[in-house]
matplotlib code that plots the C-alpha trace (Angstrom):
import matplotlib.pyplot as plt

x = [0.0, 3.0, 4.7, 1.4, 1.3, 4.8, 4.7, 1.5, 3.1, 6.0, 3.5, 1.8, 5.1, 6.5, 2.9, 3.0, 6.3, 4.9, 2.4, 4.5, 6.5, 4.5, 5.7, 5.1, 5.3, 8.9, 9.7, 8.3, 10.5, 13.5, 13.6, 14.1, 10.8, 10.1, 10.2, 6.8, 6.4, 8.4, 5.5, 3.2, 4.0, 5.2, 1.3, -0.6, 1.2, 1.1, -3.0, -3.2, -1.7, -4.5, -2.0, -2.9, -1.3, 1.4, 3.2, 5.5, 8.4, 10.7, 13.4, 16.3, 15.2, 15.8, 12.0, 11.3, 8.4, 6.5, 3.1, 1.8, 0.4, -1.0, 1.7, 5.1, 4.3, 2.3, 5.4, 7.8, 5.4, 5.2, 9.2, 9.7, 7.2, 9.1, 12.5, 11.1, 10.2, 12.7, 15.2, 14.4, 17.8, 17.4, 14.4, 14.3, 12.1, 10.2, 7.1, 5.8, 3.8, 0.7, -3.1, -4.6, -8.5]
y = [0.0, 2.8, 1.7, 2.5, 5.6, 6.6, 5.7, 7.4, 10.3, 10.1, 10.2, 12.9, 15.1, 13.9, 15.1, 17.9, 18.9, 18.3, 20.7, 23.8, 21.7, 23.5, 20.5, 17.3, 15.5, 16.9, 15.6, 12.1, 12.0, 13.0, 16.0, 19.4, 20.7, 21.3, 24.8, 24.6, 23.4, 26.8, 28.6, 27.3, 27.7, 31.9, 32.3, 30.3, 32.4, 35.9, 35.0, 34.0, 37.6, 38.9, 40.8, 41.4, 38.8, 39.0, 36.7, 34.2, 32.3, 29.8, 28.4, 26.1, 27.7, 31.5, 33.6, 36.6, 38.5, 41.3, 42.9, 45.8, 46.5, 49.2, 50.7, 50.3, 48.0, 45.8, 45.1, 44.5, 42.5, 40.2, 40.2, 39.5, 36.2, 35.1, 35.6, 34.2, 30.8, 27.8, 26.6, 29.8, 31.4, 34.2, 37.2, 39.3, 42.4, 43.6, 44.6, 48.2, 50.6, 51.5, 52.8, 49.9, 50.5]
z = [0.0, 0.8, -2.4, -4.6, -2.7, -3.1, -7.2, -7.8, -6.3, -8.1, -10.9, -10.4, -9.8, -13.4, -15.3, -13.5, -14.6, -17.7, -17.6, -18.6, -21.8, -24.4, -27.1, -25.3, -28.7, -28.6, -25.3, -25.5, -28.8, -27.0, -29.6, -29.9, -31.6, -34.9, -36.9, -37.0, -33.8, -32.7, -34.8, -33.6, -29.6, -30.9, -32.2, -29.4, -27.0, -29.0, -29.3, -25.3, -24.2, -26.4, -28.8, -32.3, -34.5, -36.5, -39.1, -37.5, -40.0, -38.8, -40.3, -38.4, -35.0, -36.1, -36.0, -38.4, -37.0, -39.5, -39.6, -37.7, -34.1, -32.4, -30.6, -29.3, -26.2, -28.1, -30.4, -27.3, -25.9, -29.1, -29.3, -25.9, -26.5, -29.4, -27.8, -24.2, -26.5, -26.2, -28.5, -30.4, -31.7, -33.0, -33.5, -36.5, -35.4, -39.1, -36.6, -37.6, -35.2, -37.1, -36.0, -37.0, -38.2]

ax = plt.figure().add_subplot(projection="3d")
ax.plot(x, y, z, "-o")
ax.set_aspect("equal")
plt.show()
């Protein structure tokens, strides 16, 4: 009975480690993620802040960011995601500050 105990809490602390790996499909594979798995995470997380979005290319692990948002903090806010993301390299900022309509 204290062994079950102790292996379903041992359980519980590894998924909930697990909880903050935005690519578990990475993980289980023992892999860095994917380009677009990078992308995908940048965009998800861009949307979740409630920030405008922007376009999003990856290519080996390096992000290029472009497209227009309201004003200044908006577009540190969306650089600061992208650069905050892991295994990211690189950001290339081609964000512009424009009114948008």
């Amino acid at each position: 009975m204290k062994n079950s105990i102790v292996c379903l809490l041992c359980l519980a602390l590894v998924l909930f480690s697990l909880q903050g790996c935005k690519s578990k499909a990475a993980l289980v594979r023992g892999a860095a993620p994917s380009d677009s798995e990078i992308e995908a995470d940048i965009r998800s997380r861009i949307a979740e802040a409630g920030m405008p979005p922007v376009r999003v290319f990856v290519m080996q692990k390096r992000v290029v960011l472009s497209g227009f948002v309201p004003n200044s903090e908006t577009k540190e806010g969306v650089l600061a995601i992208a650069r905050s993301t892991p295994d990211v390299l690189s950001v290339a900022d081609d964000v512009q500050v424009k009114k948008i309509k």
